[in-house]
N, CA, C and O atoms as a MOPAC input file, in Angstrom:
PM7 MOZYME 1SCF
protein

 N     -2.11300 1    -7.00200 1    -2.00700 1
 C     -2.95100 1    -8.17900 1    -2.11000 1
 C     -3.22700 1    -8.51800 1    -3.56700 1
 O     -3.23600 1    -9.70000 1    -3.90900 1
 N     -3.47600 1    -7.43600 1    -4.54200 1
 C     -3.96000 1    -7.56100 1    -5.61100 1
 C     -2.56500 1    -8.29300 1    -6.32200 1
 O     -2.93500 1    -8.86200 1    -7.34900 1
 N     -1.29900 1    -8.43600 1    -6.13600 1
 C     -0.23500 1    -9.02600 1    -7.03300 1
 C     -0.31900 1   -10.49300 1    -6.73900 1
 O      0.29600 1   -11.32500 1    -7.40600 1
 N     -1.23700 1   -10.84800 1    -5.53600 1
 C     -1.19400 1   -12.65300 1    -5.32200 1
 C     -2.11200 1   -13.21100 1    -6.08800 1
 O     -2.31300 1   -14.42000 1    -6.20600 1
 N     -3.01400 1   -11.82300 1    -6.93000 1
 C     -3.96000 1   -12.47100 1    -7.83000 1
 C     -3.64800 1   -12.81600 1    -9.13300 1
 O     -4.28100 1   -13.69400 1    -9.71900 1
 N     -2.33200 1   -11.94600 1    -9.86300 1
 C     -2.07200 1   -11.83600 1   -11.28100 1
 C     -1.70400 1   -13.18600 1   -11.38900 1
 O     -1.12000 1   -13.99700 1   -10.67100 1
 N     -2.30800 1   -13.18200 1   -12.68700 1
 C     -2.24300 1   -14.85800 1   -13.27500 1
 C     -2.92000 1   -15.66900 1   -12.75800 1
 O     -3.07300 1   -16.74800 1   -13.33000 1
 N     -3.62200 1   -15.38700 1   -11.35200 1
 C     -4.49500 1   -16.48300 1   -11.32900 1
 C     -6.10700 1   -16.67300 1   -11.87700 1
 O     -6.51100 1   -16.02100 1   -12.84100 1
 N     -6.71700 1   -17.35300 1   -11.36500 1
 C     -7.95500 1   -17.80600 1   -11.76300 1
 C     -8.73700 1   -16.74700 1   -11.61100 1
 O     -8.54000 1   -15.91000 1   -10.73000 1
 N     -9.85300 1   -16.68100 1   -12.59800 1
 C    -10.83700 1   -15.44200 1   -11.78400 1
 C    -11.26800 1   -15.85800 1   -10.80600 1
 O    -11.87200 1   -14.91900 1   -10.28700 1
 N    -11.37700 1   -17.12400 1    -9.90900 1
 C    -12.37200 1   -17.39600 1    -8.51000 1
 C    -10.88500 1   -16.63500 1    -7.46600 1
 O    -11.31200 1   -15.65800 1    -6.85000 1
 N     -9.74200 1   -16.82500 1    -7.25500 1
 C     -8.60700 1   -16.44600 1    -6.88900 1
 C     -9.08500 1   -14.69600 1    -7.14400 1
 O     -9.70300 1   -13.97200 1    -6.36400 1
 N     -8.85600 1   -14.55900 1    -7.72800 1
 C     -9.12600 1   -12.55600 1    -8.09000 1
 C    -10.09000 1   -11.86000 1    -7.34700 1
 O    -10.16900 1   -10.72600 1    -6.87400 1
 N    -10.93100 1   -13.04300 1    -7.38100 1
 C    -12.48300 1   -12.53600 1    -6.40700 1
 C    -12.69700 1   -12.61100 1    -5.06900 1
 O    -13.32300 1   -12.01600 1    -4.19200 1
 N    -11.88700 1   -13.64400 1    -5.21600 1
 C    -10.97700 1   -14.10400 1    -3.25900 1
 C    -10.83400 1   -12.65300 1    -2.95000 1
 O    -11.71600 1   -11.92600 1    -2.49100 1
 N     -9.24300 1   -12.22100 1    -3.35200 1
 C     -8.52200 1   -11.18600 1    -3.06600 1
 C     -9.35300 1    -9.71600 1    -3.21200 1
 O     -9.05400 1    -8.75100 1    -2.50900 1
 N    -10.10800 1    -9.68900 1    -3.91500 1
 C    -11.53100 1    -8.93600 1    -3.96700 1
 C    -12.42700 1    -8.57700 1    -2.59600 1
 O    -12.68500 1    -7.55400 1    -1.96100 1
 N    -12.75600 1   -10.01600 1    -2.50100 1
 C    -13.58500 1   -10.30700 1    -1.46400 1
 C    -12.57300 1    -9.53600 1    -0.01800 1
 O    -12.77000 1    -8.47400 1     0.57100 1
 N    -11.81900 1   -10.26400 1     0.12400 1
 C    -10.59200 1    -9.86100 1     1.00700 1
 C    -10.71600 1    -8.42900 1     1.18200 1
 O    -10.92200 1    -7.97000 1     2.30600 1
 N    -10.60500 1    -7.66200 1     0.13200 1
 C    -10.46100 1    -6.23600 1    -0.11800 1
 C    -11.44900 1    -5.31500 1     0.34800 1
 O    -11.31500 1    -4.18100 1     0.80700 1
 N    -12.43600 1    -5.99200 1     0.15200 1
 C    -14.12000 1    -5.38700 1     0.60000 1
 C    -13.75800 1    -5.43700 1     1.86300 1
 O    -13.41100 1    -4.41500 1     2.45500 1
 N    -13.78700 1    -6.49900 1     2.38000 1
 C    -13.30900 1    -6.55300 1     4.18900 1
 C    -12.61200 1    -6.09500 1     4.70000 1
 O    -12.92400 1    -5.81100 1     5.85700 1
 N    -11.62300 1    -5.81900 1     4.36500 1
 C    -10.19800 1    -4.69500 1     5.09400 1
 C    -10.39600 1    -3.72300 1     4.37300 1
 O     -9.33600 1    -3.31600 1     3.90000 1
 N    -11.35200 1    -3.09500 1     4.03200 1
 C    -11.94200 1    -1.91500 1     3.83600 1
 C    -12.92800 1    -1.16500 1     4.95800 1
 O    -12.93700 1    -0.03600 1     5.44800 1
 N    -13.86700 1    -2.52100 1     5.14000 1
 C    -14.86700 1    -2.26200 1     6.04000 1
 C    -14.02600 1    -1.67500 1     7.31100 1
 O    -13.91400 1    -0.56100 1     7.82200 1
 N    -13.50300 1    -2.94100 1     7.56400 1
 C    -12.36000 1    -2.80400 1     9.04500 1
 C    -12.09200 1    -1.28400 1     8.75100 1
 O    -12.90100 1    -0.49900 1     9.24600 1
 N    -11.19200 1    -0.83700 1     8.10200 1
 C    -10.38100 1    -0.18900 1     7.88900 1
 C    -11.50900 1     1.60600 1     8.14700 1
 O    -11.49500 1     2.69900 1     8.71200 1
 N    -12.10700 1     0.94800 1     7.46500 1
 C    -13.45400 1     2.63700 1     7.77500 1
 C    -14.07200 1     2.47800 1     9.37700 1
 O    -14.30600 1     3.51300 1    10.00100 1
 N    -14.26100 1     1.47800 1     9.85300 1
 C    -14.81400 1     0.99600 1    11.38200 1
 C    -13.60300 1     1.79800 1    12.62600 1
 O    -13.76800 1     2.30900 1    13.73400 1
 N    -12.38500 1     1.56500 1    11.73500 1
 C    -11.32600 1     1.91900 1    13.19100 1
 C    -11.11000 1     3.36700 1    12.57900 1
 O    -10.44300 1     4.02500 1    13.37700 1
 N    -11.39700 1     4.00600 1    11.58600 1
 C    -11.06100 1     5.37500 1    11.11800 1
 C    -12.39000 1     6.17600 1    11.93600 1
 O    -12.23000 1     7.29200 1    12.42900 1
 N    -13.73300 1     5.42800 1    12.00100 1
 C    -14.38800 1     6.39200 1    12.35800 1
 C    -13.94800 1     6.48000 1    14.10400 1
 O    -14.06500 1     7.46000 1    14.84000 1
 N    -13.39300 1     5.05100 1    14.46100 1
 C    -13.55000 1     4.72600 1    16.21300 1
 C    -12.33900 1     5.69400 1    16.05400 1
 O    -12.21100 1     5.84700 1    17.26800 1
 N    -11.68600 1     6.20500 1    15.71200 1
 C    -10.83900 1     7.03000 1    16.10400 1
 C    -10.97600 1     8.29500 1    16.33100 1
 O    -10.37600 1     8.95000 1    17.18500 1
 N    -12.13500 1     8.83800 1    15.22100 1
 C    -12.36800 1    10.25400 1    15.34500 1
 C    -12.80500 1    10.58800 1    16.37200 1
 O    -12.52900 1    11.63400 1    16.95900 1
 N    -13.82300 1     9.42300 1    16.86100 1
 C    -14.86400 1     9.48900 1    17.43500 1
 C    -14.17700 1     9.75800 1    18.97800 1
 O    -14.60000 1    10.42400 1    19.92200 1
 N    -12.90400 1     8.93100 1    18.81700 1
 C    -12.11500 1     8.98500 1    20.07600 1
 C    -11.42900 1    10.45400 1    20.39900 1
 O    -11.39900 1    11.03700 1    21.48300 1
 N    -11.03100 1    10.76500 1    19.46200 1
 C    -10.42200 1    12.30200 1    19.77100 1
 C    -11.47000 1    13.33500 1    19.76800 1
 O    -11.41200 1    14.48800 1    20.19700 1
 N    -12.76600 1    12.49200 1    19.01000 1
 C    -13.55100 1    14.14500 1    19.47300 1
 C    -14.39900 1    13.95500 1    20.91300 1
 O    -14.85900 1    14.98800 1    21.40000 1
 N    -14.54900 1    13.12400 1    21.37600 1
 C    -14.44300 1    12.27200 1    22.69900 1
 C    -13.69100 1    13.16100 1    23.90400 1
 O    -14.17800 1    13.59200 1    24.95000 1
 N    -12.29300 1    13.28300 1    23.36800 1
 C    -11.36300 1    13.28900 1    23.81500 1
 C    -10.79100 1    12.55800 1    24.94900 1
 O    -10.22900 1    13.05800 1    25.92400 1
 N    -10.99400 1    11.35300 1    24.71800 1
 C    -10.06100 1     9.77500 1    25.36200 1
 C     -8.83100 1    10.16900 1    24.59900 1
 O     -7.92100 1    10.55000 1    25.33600 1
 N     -8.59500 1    10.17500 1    23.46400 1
 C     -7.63000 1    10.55500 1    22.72100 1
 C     -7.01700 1    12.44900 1    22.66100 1
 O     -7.69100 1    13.45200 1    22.89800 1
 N     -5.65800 1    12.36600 1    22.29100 1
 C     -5.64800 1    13.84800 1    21.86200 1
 C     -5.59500 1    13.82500 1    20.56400 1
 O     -5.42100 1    12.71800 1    20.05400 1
 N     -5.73400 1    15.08300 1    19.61400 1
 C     -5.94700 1    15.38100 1    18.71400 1
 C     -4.65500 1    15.43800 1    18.27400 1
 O     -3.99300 1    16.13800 1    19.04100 1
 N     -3.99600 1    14.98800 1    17.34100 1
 C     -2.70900 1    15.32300 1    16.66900 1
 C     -2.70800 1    16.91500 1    16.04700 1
 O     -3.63200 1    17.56800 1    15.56300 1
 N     -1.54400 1    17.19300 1    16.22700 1
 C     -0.98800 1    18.63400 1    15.82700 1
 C     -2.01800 1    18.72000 1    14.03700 1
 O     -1.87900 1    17.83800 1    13.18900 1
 N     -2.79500 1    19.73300 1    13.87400 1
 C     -3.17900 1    20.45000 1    12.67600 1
 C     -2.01400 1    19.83400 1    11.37000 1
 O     -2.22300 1    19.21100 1    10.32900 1
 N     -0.61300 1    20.40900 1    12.08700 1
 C      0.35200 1    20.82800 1    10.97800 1
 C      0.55200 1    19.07800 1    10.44900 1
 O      0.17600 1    18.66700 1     9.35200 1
 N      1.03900 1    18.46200 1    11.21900 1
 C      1.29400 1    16.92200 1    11.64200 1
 C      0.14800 1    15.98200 1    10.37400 1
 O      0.33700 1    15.22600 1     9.42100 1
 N     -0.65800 1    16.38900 1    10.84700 1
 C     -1.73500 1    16.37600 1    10.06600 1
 C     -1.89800 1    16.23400 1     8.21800 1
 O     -2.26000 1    15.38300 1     7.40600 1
 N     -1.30300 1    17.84800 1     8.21600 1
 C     -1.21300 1    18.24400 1     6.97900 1
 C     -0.15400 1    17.61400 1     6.08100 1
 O     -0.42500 1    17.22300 1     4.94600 1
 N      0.79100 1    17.54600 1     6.50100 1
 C      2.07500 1    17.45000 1     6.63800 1
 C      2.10400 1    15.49000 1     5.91800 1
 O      2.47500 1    15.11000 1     4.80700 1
 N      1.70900 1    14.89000 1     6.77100 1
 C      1.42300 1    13.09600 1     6.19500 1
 C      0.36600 1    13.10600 1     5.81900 1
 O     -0.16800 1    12.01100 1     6.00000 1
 N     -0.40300 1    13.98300 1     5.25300 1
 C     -1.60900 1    13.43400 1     4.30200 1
 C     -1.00200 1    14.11100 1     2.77300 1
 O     -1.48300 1    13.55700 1     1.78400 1
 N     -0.09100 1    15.14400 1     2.51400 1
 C      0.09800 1    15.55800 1     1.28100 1
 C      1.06100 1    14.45200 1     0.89500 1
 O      0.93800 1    13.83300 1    -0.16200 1
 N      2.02000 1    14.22000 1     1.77500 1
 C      3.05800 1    13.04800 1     1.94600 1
 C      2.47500 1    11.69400 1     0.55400 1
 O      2.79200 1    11.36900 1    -0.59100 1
 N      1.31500 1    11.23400 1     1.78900 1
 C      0.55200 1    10.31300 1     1.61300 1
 C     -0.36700 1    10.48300 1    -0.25000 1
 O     -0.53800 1     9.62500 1    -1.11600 1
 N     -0.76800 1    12.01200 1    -0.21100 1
 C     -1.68800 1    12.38200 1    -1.02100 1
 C     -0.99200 1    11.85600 1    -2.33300 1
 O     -1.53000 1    11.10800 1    -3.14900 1
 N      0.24500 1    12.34400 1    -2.40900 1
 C      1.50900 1    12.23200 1    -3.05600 1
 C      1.57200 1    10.66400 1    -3.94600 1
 O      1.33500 1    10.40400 1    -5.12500 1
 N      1.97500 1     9.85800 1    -2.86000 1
 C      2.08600 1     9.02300 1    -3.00000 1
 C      0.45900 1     7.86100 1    -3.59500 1
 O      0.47100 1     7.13500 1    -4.59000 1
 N     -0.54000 1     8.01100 1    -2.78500 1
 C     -1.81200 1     7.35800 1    -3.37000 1
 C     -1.72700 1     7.87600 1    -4.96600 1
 O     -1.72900 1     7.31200 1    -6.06000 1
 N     -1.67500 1     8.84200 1    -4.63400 1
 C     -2.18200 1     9.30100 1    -6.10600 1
 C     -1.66100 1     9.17100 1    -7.61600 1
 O     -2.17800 1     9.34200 1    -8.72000 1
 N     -0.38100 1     8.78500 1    -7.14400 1
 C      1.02300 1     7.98100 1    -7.79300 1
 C      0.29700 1     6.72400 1    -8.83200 1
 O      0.19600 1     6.34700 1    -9.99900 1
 N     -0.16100 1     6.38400 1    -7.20300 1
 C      0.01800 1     4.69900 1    -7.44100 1
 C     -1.66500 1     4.34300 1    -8.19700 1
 O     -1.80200 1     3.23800 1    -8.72100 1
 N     -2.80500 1     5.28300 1    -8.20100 1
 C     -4.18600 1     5.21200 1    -8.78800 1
 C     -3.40500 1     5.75200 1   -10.40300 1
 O     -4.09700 1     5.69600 1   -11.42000 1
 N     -2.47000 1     6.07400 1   -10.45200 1
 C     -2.62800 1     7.07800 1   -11.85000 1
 C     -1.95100 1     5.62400 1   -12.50700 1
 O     -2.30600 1     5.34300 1   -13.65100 1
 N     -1.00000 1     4.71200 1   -11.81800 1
 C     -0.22200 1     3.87100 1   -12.29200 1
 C     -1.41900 1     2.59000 1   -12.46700 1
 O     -1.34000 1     1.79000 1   -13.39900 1
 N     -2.26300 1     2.54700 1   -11.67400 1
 C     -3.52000 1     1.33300 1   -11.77600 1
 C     -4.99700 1     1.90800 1   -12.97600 1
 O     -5.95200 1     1.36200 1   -13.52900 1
 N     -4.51900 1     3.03800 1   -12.90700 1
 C     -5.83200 1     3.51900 1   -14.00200 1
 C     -5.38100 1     2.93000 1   -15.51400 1
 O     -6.09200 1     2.51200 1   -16.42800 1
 N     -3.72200 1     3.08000 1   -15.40500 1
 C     -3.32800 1     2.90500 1   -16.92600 1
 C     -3.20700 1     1.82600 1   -17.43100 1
 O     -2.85300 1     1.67400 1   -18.60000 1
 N     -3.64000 1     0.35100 1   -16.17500 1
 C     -3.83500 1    -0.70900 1   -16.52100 1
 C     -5.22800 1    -1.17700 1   -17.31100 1
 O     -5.32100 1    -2.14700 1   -18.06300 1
 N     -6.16300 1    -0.35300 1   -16.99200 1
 C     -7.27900 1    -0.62600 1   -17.19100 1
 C     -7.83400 1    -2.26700 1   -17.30800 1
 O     -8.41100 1    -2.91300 1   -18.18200 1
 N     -7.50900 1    -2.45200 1   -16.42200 1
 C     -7.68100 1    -4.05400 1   -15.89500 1
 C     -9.55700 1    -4.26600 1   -15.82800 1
 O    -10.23200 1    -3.37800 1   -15.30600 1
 N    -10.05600 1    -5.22000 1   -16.27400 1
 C    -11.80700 1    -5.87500 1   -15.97600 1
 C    -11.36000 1    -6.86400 1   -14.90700 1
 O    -12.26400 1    -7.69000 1   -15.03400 1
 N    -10.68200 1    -7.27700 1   -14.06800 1
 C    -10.24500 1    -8.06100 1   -13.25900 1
 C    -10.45900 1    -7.68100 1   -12.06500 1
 O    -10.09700 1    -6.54600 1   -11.75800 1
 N    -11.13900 1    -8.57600 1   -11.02800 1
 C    -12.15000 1    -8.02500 1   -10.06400 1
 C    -11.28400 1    -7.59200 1    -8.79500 1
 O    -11.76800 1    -7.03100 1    -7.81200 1
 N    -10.01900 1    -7.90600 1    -8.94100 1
 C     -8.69600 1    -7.82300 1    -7.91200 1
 C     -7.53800 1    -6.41100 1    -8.14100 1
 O     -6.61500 1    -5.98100 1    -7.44900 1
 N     -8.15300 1    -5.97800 1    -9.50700 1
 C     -7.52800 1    -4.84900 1   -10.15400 1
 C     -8.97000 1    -4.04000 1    -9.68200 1
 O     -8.71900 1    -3.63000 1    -8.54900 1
 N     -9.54800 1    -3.86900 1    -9.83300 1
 C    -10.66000 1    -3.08600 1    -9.73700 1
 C    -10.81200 1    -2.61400 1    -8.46300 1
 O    -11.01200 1    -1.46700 1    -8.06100 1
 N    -10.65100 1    -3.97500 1    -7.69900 1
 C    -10.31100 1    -2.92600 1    -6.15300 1
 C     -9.99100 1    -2.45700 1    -5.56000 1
 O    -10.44700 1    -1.88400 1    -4.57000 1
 N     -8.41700 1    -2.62800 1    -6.30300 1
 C     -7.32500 1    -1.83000 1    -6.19700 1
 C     -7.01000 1    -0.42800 1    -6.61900 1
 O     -6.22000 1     0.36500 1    -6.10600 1
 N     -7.77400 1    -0.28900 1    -7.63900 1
 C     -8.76200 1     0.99300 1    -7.82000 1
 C     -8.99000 1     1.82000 1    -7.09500 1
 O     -8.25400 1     2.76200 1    -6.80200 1
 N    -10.64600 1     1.45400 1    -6.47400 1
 C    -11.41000 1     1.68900 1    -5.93000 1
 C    -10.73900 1     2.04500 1    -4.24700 1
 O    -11.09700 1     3.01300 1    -3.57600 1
 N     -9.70500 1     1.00600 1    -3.80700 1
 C     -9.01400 1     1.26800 1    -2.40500 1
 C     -7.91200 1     2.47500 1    -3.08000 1
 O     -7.83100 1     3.47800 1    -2.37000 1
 N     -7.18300 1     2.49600 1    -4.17000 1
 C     -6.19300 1     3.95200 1    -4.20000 1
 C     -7.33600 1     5.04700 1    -4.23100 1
 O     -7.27900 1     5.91700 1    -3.36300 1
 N     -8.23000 1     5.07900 1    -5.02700 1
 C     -9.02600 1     6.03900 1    -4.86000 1
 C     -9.70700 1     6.51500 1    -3.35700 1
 O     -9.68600 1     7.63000 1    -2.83700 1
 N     -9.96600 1     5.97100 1    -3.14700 1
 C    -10.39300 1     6.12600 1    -1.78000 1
 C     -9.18100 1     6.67400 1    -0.71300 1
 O     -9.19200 1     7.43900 1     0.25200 1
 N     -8.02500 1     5.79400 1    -1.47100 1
 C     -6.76100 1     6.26100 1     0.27300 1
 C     -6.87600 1     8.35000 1    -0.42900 1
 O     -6.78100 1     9.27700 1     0.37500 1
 N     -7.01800 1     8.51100 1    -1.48900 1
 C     -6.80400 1    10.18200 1    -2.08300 1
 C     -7.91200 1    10.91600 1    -1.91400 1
 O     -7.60600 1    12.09000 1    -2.12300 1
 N     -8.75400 1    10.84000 1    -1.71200 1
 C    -10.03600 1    10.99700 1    -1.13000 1
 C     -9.94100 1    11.33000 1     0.37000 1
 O    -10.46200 1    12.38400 1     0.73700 1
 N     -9.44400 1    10.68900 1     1.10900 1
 C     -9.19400 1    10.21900 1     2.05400 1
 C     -7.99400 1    11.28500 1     2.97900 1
 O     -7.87800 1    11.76300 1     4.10800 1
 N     -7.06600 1    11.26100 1     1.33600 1
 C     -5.69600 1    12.54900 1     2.13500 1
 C     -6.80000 1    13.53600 1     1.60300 1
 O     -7.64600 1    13.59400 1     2.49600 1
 N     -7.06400 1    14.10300 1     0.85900 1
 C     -7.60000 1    15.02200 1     0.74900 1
 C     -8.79000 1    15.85400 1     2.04000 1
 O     -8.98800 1    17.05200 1     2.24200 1
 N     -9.19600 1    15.02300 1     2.49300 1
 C    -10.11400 1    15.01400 1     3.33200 1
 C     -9.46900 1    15.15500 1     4.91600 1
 O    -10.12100 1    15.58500 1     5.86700 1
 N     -8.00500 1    14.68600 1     4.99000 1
 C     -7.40600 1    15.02600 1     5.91900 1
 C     -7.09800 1    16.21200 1     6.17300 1
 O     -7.33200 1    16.80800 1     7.22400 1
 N     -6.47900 1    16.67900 1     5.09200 1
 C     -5.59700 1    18.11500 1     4.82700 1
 C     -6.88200 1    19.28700 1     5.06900 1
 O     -6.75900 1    20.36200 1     5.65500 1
 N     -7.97700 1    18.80300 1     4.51400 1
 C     -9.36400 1    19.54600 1     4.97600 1
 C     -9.78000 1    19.88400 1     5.92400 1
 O    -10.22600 1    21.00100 1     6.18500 1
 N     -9.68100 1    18.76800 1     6.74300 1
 C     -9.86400 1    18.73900 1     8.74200 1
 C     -8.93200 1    19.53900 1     9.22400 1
 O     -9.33500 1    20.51500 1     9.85700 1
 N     -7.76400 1    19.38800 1     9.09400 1
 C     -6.36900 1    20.12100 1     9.16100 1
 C     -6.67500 1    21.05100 1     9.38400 1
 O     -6.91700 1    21.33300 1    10.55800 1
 N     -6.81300 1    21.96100 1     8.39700 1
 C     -7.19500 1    23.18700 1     7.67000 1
 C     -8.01100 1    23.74100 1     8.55400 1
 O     -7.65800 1    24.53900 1     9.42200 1
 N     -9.31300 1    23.27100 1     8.33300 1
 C    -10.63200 1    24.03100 1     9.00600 1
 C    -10.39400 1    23.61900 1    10.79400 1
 O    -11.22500 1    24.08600 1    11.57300 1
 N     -9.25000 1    22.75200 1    11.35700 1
 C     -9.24400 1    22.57100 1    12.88100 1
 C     -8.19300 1    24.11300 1    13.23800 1
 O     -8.26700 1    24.93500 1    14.15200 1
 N     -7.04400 1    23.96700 1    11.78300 1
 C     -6.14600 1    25.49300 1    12.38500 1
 C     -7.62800 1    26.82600 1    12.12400 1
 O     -7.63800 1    27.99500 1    12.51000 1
 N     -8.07300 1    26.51500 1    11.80700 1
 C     -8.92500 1    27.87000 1    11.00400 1
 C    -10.39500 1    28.48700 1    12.35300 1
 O    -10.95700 1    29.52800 1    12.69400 1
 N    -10.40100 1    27.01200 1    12.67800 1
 C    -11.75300 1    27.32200 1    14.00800 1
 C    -11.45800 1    26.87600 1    15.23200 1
 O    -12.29400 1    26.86200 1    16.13600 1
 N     -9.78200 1    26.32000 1    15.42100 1
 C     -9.52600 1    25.89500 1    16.65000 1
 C    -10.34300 1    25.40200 1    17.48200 1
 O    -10.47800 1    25.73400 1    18.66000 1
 N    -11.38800 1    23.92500 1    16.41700 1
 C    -12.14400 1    23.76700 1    16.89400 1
 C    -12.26500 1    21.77900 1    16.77400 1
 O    -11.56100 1    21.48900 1    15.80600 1
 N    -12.77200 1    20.67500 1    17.28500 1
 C    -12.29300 1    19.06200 1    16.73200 1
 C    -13.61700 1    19.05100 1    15.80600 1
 O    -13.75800 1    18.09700 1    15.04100 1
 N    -14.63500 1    20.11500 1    15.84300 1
 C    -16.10500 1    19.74000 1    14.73600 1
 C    -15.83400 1    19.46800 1    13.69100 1
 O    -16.53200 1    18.64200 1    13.10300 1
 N    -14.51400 1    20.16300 1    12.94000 1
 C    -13.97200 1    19.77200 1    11.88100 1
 C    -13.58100 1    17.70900 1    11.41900 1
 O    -13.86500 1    16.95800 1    10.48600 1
 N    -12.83000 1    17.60000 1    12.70700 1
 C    -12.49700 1    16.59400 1    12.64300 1
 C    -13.74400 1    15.59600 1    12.15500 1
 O    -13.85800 1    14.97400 1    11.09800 1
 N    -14.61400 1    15.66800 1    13.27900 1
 C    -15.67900 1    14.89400 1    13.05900 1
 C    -16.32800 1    14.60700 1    12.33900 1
 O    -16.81300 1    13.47700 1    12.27500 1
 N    -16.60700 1    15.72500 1    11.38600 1
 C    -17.79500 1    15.46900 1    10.84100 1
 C    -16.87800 1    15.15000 1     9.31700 1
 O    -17.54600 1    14.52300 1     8.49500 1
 N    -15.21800 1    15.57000 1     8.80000 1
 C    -14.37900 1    15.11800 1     8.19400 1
 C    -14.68500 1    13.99200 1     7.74600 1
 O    -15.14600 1    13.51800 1     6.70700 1
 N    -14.07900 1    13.39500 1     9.47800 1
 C    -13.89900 1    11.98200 1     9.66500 1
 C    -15.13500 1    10.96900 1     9.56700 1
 O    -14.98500 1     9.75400 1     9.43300 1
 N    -16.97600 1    11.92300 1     9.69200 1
 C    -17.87200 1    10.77700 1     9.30000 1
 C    -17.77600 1    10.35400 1     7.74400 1
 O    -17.77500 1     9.23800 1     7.22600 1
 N    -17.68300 1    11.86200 1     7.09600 1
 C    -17.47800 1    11.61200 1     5.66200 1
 C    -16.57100 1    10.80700 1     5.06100 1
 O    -16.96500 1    10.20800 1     4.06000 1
 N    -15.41600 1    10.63500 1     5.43200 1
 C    -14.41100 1     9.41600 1     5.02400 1
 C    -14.97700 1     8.40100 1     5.40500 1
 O    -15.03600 1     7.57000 1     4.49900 1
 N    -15.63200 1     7.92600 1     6.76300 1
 C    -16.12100 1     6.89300 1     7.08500 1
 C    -17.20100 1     6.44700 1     5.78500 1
 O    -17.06200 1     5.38500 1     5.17800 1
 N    -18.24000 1     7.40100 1     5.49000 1
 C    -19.09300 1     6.86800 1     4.50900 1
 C    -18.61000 1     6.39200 1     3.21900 1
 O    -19.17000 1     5.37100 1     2.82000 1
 N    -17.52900 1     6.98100 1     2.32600 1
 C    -16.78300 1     6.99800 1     1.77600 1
 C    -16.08200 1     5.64400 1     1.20200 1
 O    -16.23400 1     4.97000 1     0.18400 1
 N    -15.40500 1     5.58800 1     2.12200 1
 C    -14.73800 1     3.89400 1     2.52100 1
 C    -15.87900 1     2.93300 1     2.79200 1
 O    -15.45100 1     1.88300 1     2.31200 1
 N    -16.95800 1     2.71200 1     3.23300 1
 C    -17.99300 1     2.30400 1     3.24400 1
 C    -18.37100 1     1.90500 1     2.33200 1
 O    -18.14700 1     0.73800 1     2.01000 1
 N    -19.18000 1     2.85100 1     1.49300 1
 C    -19.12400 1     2.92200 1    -0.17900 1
 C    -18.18100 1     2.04500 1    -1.03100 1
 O    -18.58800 1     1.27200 1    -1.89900 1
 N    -17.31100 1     2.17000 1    -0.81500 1
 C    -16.04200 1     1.79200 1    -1.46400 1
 C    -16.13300 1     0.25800 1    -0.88500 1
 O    -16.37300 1    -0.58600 1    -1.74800 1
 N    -16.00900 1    -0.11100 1     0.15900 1
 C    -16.24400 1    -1.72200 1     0.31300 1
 C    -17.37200 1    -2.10800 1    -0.44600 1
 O    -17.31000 1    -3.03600 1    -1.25200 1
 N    -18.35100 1    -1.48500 1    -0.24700 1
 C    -19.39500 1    -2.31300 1    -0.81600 1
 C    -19.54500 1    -2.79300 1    -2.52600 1
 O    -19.99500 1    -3.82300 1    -3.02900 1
 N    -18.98200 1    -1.60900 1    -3.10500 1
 C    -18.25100 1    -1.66300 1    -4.51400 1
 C    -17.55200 1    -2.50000 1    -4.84900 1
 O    -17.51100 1    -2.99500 1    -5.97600 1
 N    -16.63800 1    -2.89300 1    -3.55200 1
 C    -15.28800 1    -3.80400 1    -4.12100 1
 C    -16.12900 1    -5.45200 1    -3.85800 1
 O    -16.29300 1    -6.26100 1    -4.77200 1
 N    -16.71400 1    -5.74200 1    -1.98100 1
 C    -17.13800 1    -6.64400 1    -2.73800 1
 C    -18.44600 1    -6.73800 1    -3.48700 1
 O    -18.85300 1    -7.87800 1    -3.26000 1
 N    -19.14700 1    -6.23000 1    -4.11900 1
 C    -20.08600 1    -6.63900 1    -5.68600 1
 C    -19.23600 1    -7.26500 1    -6.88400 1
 O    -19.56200 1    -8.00200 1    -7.81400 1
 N    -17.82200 1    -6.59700 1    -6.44500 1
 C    -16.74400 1    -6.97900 1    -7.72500 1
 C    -17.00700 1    -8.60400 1    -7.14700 1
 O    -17.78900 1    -9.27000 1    -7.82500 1
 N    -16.68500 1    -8.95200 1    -6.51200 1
 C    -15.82700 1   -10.34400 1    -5.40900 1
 C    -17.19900 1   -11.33300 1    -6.03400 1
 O    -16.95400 1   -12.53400 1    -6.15800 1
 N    -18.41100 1   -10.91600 1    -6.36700 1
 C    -19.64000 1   -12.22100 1    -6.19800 1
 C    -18.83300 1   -12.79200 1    -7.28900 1
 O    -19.13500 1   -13.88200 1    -7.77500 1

């Protein structure tokens, strides 16, 4: 989202900002309805390993792409959230590989949950950051 902003206007930047805050929110709303679903168990729990396995993947890769947006050091409210969302997706693997971990370790979904509220708050946080950028 953030490349439909370069070069444009700052009201355009703040758009895509704004945008960003919101598919953030979403994005933490269906992460928690999910946990919530497997610790529920409407859902099954994906394999521990499975788990581990696409979040280092993932970890890998976010963390790539925050080290490549840090070195922009952009004041641009569409760069900033782009930021703030890589940071968060690494946060995020990290926090997976954690659940992972402590679900092989206690063969237990408490892990999951209470993981998965913490990412929820997290991402939360993180919208609300991105849009303050967006006013």
């Amino acid at each position: 989202m953030s490349l439909l902003a370069v070069g444009a206007a700052t009201i355009r930047k703040k758009r895509v900002a704004l945008f960003s805050g919101i598919i953030q929110i979403i994005l933490a709303l269906l992460g928690l309805t999910e946990v919530v679903r497997r610790f529920t168990g409407i859902e099954q729990m994906p394999h521990f390993q499975t788990m581990i396995v696409i979040s280092l993947l993932a970890l890998v890769a976010n963390s790539i792409c925050l080290w490549f947006l840090q070195r922009q050091n952009s004041k641009d409210a569409h760069m900033k959230a782009s930021v703030i969302f890589s940071a968060n997706d690494v946060i995020i693997n990290i926090g997976v590989i954690v659940a992972g971990l402590l679900i092989w370790l206690t063969d237990s979904m408490i892990p999951d949950l209470i993981v998965g509220i913490i990412i929820f708050l997290i991402v939360i946080q993180g919208a609300i950051r991105i849009l303050k950028l967006a006013k």
